[in-house]
C-alpha positions in Angstrom: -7.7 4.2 25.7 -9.6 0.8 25.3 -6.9 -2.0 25.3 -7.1 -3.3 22.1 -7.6 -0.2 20.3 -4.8 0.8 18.2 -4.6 4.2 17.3 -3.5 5.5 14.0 0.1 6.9 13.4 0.1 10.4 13.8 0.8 11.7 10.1 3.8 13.4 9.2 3.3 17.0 8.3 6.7 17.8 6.5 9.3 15.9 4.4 11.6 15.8 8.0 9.2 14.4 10.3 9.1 10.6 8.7 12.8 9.5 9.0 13.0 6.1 7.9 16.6 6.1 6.6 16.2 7.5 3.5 14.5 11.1 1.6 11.5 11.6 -0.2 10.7 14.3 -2.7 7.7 16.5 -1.7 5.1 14.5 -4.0 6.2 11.0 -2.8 5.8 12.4 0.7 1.9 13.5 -0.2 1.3 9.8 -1.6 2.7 8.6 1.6 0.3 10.6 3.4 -2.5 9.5 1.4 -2.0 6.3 2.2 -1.6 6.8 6.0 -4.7 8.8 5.6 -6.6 5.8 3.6 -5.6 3.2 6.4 -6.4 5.1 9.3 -9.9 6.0 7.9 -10.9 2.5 7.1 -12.5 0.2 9.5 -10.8 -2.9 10.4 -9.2 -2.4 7.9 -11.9 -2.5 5.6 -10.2 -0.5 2.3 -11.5 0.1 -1.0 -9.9 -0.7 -4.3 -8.9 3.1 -4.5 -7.8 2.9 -0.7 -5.5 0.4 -1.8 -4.2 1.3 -4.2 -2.7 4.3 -2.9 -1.1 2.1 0.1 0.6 -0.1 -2.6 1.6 3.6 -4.2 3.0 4.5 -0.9 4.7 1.3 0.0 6.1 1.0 -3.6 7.9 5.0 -3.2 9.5 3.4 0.3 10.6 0.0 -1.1 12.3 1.9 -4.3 14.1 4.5 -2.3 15.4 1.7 -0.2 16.4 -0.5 -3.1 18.3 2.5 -4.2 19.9 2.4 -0.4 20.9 -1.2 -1.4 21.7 -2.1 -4.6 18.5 -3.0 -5.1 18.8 -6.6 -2.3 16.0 -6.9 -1.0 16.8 -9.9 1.1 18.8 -8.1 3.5 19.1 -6.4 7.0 19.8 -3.0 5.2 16.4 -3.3 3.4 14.4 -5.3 5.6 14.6 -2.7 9.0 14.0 0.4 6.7 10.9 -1.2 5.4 9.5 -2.6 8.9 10.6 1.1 10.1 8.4 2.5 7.4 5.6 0.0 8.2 5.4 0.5 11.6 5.5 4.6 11.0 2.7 4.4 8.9 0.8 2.0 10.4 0.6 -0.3 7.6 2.3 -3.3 9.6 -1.5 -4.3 10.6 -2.3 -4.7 6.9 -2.3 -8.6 5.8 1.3 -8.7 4.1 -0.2 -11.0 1.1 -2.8 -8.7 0.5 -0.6 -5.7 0.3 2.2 -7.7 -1.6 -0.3 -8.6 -4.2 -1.6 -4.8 -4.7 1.9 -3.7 -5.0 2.6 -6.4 -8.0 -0.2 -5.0 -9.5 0.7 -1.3 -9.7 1.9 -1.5 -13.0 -1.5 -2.9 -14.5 -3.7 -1.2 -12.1 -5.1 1.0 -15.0 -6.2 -1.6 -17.3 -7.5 -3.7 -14.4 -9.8 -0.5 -13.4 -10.9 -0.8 -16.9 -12.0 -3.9 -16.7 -13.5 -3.5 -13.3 -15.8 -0.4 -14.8 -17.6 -3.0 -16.8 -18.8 -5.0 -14.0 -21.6 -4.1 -12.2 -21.6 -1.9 -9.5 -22.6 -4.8 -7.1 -20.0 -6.8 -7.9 -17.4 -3.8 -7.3 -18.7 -3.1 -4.3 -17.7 -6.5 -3.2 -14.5 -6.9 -5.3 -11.9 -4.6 -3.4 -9.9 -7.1 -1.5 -5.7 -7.0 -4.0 -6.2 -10.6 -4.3 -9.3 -11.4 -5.0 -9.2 -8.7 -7.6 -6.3 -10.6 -9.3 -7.9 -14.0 -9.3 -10.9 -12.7 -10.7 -9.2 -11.1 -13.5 -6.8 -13.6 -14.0 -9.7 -16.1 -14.5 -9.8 -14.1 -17.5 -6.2 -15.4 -18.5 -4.9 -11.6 -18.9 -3.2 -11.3 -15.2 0.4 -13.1 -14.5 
């Protein structure tokens, strides 16, 4: 192996083989997987918008389960080592944390943020992938909190 190479986490095949503390249904598991799939594809990371939004899918199925875990606190031990667990099984602990936080806060808008992305030109989507820079650009248009 190179030294400085990581390689990608090996991808769990069944609901079993990612214990992180807490159960997944089937379909969570598959979005999960996407992700993994997504990140360990890209190059750098370089991801797409798509790419990341099914991260921010993935990593918002492991923070809910875990809030369920906790009463939904986030700002403890009990929440805090499931999710660096989960991030460091599915590799995502490389992704920059502000970049990944902003593309989970956007989840619930994503849709009407692809909407306005399909009227820019393909040029400038090409270019616009990176969470954040997708919500400063749209919040320039006074629509994104």
């Amino acid at each position: 192996m190179t030294k400085g190479v990581r390689l990608p986490p090996r991808l769990p095949a069944a609901q079993g083989e990612l214990d992180l503390g807490f159960r997944v249904t089937a379909r969570e598991m598959e979005a999960i997987r996407t992700g993994m799939k997504i990140h360990a594809a890209a190059r750098a990371p370089k991801l797409t918008w798509e790419g990341w939004r099914a991260i921010a899918v993935a990593c918002s199925i492991a923070s809910e389960r875990i809030k369920s875990k906790t009463g939904g606190k986030v700002r403890t031990p009990d929440y805090t080592k499931p999710m660096s667990a989960f991030f460091a099984a599915t590799g995502f602990e490389h992704l920059n944390k502000d970049d990944l936080a902003c593309a989970t806060r956007m989840l619930p808008v994503w849709d009407t943020i692809d909407r306005w992305r399909a009227t820019l030109s393909q040029a400038r989507r090409d270019k616009l992938n990176n969470p954040r820079q997708v919500a400063e650009a749209y919040a320039e248009r006074g629509e994104l909190t």
